[in-house]
C-alpha positions as CSV (number, residue, x, y, z in Angstrom):
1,X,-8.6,-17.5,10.4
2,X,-5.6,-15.7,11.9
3,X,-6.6,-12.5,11.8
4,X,-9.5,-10.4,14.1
5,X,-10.6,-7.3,12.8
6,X,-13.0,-4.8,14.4
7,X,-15.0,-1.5,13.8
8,X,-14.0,0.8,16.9
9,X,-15.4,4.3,15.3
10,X,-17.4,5.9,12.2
11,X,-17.2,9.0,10.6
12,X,-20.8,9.9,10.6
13,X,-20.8,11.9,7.5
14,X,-18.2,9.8,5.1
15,X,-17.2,5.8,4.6
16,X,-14.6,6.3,6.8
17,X,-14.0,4.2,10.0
18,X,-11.6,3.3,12.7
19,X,-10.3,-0.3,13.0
20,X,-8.1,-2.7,15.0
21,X,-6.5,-5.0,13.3
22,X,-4.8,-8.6,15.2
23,X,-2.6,-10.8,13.4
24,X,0.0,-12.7,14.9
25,X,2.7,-10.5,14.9
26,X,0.9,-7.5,15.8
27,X,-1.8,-5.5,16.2
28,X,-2.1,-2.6,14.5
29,X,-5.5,0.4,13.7
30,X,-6.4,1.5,10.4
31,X,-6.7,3.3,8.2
32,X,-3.2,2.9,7.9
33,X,0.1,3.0,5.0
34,X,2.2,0.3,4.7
35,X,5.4,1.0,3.6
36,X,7.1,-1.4,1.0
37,X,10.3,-3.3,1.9
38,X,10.2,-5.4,-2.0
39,X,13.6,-8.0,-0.8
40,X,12.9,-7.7,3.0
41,X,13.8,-4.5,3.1
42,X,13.0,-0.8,3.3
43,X,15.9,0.6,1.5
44,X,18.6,2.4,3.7
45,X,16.4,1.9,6.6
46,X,17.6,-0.7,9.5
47,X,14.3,-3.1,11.2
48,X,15.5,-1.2,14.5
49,X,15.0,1.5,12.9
50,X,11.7,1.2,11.4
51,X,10.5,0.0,14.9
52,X,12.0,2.7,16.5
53,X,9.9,4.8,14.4
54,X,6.5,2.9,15.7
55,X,6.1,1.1,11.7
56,X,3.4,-1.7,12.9
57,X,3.7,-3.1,9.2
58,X,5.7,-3.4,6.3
59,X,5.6,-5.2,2.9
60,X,7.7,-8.0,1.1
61,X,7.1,-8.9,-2.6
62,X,6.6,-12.6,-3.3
63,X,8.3,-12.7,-6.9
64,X,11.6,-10.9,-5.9
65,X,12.3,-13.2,-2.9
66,X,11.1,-15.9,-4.8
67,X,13.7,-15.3,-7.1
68,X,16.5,-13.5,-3.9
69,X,17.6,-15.1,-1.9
70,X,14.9,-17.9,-2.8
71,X,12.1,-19.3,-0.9
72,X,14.6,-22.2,0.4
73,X,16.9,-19.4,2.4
74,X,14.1,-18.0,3.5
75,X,12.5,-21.3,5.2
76,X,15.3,-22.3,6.7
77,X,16.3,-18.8,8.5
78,X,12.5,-19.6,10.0
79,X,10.3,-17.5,7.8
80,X,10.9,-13.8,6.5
81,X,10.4,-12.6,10.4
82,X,13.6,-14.3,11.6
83,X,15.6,-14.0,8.2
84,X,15.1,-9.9,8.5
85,X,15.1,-9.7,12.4
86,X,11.6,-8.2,12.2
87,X,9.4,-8.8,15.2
88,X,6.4,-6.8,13.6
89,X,3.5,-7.5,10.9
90,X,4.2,-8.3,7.2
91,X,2.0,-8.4,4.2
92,X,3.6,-10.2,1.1
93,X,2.3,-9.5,-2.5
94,X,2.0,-12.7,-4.3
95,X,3.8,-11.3,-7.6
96,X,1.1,-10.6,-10.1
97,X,1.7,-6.9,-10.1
98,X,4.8,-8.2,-12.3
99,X,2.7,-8.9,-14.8
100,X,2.3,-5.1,-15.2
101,X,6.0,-3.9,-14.0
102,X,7.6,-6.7,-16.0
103,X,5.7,-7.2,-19.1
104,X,8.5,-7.4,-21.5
105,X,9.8,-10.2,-19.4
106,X,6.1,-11.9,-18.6
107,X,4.2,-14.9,-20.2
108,X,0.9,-15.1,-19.2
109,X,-1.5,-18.4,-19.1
110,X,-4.8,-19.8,-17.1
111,X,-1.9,-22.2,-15.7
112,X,0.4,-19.2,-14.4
113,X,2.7,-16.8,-15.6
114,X,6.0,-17.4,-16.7
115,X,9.0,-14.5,-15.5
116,X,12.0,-14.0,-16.7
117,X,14.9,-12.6,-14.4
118,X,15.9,-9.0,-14.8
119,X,18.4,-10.1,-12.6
120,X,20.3,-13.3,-13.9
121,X,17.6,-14.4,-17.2
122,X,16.1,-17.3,-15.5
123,X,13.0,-18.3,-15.7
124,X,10.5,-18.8,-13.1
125,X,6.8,-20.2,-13.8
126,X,4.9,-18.5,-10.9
127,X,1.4,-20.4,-10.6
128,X,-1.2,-20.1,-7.8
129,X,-0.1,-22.8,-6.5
130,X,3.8,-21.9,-6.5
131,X,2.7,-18.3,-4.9
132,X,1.5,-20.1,-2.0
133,X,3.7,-22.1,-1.7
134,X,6.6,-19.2,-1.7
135,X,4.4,-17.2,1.2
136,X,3.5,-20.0,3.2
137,X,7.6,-20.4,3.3
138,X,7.8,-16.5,4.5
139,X,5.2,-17.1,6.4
140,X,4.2,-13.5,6.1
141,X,0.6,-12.4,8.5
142,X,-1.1,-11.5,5.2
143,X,-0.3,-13.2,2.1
144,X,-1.8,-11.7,-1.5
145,X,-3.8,-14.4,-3.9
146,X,-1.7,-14.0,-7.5
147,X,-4.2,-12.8,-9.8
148,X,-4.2,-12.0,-13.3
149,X,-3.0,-8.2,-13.4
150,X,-3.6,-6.8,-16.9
151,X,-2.8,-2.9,-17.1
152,X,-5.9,-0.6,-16.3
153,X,-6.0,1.3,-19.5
154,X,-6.5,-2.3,-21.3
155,X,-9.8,-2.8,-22.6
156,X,-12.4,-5.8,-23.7
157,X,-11.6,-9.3,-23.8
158,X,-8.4,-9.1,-22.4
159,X,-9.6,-7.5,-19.2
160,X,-12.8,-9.8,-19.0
161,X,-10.7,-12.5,-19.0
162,X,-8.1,-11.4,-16.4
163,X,-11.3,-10.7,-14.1
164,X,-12.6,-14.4,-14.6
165,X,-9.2,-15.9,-14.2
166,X,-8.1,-13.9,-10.9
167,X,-11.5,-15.3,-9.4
168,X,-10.5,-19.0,-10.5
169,X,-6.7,-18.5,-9.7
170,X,-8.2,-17.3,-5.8
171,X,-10.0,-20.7,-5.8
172,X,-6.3,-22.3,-6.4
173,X,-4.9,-20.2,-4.4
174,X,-6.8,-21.4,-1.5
175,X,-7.0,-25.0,-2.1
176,X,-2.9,-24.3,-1.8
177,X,-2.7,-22.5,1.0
178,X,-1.4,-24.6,3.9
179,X,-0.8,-22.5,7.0
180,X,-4.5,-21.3,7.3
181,X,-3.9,-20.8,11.1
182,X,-1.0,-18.2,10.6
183,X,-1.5,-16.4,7.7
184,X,-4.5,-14.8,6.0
185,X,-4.8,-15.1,2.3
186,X,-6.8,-11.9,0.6
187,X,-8.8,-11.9,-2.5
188,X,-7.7,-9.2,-5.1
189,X,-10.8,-7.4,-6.8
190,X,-10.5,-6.8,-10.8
191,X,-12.0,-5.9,-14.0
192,X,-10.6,-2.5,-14.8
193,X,-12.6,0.1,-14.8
194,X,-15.9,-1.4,-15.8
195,X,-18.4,-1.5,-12.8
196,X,-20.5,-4.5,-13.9
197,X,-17.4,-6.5,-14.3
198,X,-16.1,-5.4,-10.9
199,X,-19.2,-5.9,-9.4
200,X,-19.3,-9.4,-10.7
201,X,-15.5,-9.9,-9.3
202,X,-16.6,-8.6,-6.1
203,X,-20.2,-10.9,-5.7
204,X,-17.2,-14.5,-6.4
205,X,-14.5,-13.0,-4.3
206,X,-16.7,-12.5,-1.4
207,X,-18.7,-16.4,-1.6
208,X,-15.1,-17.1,-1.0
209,X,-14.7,-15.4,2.5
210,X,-11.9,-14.0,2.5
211,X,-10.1,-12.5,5.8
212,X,-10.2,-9.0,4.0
213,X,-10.1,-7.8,0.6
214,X,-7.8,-5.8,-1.7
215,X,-8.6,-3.7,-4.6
216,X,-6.6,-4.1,-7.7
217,X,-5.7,-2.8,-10.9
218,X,-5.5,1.0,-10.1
219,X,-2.8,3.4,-10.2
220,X,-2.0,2.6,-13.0
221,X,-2.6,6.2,-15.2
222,X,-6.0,6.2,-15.4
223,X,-8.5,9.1,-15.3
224,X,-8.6,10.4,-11.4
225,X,-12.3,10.5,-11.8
226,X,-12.4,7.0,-13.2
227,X,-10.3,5.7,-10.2
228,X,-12.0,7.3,-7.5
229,X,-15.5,6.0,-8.9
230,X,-14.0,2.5,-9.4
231,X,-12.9,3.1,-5.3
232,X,-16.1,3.9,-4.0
233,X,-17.7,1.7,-5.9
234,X,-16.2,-1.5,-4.8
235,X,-16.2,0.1,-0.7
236,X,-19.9,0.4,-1.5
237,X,-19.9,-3.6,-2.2
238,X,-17.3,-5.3,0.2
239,X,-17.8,-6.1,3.5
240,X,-18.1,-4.0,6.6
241,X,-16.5,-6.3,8.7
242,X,-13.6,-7.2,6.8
243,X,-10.3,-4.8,6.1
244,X,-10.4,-3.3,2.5
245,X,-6.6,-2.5,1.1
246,X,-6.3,-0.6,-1.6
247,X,-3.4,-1.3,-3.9
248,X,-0.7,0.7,-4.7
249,X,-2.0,4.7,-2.9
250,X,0.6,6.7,-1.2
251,X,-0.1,10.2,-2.0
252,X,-1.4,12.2,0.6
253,X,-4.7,14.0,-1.3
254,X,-5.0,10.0,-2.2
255,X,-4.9,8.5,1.2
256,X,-7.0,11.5,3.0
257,X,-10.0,11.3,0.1
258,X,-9.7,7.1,-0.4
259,X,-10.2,7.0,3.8
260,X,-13.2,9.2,3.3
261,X,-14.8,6.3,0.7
262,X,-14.2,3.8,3.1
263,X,-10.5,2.1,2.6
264,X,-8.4,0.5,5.5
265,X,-5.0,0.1,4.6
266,X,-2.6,1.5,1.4
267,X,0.8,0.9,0.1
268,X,3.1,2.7,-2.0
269,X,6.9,3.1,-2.9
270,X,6.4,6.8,-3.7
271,X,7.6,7.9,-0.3
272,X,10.9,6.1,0.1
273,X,11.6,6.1,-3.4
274,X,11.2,10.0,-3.6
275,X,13.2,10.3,-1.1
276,X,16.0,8.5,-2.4
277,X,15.8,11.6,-4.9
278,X,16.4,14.4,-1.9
279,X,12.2,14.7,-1.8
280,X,11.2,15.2,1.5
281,X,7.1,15.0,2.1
282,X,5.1,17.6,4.1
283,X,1.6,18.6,4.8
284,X,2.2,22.1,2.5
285,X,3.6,19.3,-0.4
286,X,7.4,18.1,-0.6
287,X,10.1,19.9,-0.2
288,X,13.2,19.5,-2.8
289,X,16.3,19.5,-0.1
290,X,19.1,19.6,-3.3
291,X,18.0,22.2,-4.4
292,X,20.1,25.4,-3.5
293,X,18.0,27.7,-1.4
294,X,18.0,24.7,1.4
295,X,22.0,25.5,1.5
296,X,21.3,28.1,4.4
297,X,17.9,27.2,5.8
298,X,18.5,26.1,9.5
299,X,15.1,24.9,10.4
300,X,13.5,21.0,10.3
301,X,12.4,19.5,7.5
302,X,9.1,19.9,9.8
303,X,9.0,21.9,13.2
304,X,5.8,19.8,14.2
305,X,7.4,16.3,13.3
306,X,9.2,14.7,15.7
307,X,11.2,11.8,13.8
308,X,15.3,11.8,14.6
309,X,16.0,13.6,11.3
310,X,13.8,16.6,12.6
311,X,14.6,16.4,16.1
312,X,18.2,16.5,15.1
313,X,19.1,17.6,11.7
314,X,18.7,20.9,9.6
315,X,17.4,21.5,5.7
316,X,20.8,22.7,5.1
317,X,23.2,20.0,6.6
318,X,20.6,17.3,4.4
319,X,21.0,19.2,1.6
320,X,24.8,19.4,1.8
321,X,24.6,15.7,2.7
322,X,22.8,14.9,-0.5
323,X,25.2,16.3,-2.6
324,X,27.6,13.2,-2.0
325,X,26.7,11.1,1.2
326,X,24.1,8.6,1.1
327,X,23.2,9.3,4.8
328,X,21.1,12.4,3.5
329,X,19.3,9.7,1.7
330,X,18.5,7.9,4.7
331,X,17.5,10.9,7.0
332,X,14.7,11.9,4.1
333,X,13.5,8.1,4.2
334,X,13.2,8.2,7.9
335,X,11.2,11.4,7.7
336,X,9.3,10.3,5.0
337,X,8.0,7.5,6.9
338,X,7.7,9.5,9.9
339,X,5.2,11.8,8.0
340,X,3.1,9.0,6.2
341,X,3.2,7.4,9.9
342,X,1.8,10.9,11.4
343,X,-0.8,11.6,8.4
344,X,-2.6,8.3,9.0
345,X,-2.6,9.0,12.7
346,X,-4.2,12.3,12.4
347,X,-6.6,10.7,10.2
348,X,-7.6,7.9,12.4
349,X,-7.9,10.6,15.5
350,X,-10.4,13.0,13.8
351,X,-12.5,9.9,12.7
352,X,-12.7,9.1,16.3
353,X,-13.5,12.3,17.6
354,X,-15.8,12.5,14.4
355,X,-14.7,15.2,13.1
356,X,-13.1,14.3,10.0
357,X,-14.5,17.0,7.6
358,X,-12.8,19.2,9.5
359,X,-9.7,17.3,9.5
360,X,-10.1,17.4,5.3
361,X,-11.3,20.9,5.0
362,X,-7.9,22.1,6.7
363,X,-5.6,19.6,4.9
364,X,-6.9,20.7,1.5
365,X,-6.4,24.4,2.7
366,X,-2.5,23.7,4.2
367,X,-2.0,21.7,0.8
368,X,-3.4,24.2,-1.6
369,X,-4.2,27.8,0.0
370,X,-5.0,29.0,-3.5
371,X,-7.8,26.7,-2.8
372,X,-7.3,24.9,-6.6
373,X,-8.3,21.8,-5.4
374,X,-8.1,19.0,-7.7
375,X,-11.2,18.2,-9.6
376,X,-11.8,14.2,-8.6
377,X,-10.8,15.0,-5.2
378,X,-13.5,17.8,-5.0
379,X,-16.1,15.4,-6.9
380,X,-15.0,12.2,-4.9
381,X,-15.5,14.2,-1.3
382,X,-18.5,15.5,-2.5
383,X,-19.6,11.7,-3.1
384,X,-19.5,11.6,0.5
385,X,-21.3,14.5,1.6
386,X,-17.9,16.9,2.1
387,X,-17.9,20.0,0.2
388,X,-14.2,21.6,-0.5
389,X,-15.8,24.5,-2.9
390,X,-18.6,26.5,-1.4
């Protein structure tokens, strides 16, 4: 196993923890957002960059390269590492979300699932076996088992089945997997949002001892309450001494309430694709840059962050930038991952010093000082013995 993960502090009223993570590119603490670079890149955003901005991981998708530049380039540059000049942790996904994402364009069997380009009309079969084979080539420090994504909104057979056949395409999965020294393969837990089937997922995926576990099938437009049960639910079940990475969170009321129910690590394109639309995250909400009243507004995006847009550049020269240069686009994406990078660090400090319910109590009240909290989040916290409403 190429991966070493321990407990270094507990919130001693939520699930929440502190961990250090080792893989072989890096080590890194959670809980922690992982930006997503789909083709090997974040877009608009150089590797110097990212590392200049303290990014400790980032994430590639499996079925993209797979298809561009092809898992051939990839080997022979040395990996994804070498081939994007990036010296720090990646995770890959192994392509299953495209089941979802791509459905028009999907096929789906117990043998694999069958793509078709968006790009060129190709087809590729993508099997357990051929995901493996694609992220052993990237070599990646955490590599995603393909599992059998059906929508979360889908109900009865359909999701059964895609529950059973995730936990048989892990045992494939494994059986493929040839660089078991350098990469760690996670289990993907499924089955909607019924908690007998998830709990059944969860008792198969962990005989299978996984180096850390994700959980799948969220995020997808379900109920908040429904998600935030289905959360807590499988934290309750997974291990305490293995990372738990829950799929596809970026919102900030997501990542501050999932942390308090026990997850690890999150990814998300929201906050580099928002930003592509002049959306620039902070802890009061996002502030719209095109929008006119930022024409004579001198100040930072945020006074307290300390990323080279802020440092350097005012609301009104990015929103005159955004009008017609795509360098306002990048100066939001910096900042954007500055801010993610400077929530999750907040959050890890105040677990340390245990004194997260403070740390949430404040962030709900800078992020909604009308104090009309959303319902799951006040339910969820209160889960966990934090009460928003007194």
């Amino acid at each position: 196993m190429a991966l070493q993960f321990k407990i270094e502090a507990k919130c001693s009223v939520t699930k929440a923890r502190v961990a250090e993570i080792n893989l072989p590119h890096n080590t890194f603490h959670t809980p922690i957002f992982m930006h997503v670079g789909t083709q090997g890149t974040i877009k608009g955003v150089t590797t110097k960059q990212l590392n200049d901005l303290g990014v400790p991981i980032i994430l590639g998708n499996t079925y993209h390269l797979g298809h561009r530049p092809g898992p051939e380039v990839v080997d022979a540059a040395g990996g994804l590492h070498k081939f994007m000049n990036w010296d720090k942790a990646i995770l890959t996904d192994s392509g299953g979300f495209q089941m979802v994402s791509l459905l028009k364009l999907a096929e789906c069997t117990e043998n694999g699932v069958k793509f078709r380009s968006p790009h060129n009309g190709t087809e590729m079969q993508l099997t357990p076996e051929h995901s493996m084979a694609i992220q052993n080539a990237l070599e990646s420090d955490i590599m995603m088992q393909l599992d059998d994504v059906i929508h979360v909104l889908v109900k009865g057979e359909r999701m059964h089945q895609g529950m059973e056949r995730s936990i048989r395409w892990l045992d494939r999965c494994q059986t493929a997997h040839k660089k078991t020294d350098k990469q760690n393969l996670f289990g993907i837990i499924q089955g909607g949002l019924e908690s007998e089937w998830r709990k059944t997922c969860l008792k198969e995926m962990i005989k299978r001892d996984c180096p850390g576990y994700a959980i799948g099938g969220l995020s997808g437009g379900e109920e908040k309450s429904d998600f935030w049960k289905t959360v807590s639910l499988c934290t309750d079940y997974l291990p305490q001494t293995k990372p738990r990475y829950l799929m596809g969170v970026g919102y900030q009321v997501e990542l501050v309430v999932c942390s308090a129910l026990g997850c690890d690590m999150y990814d998300c394109v929201f906050p580099t694709r928002t930003a592509r639309f002049g959306s620039a995250l902070v802890r009061t909400g996002q502030l719209q840059l095109k929008n006119k009243q930022y024409l004579t507004d001198l100040t930072p995006i945020d006074k307290d962050c300390t990323c080279l847009t802020c440092k350097t550049y005012t609301r009104s020269y990015i929103h005159c930038l955004l009008a017609e240069d795509t360098t306002g686009v990048v100066l939001v994406t910096i900042h954007n991952i500055a801010h993610q990078l400077r929530l999750m660090s907040d959050i890890r400090d105040a677990i340390r010093k245990d004194q997260f319910p403070q740390f949430i109590q404040k962030f709900f009240i800078t992020l909604f000082p009308d104090k009309k909290y959303p319902e799951w989040a006040v339910d969820a916290l209160n889960s966990v013995n934090i009460k928003l409403l007194n």
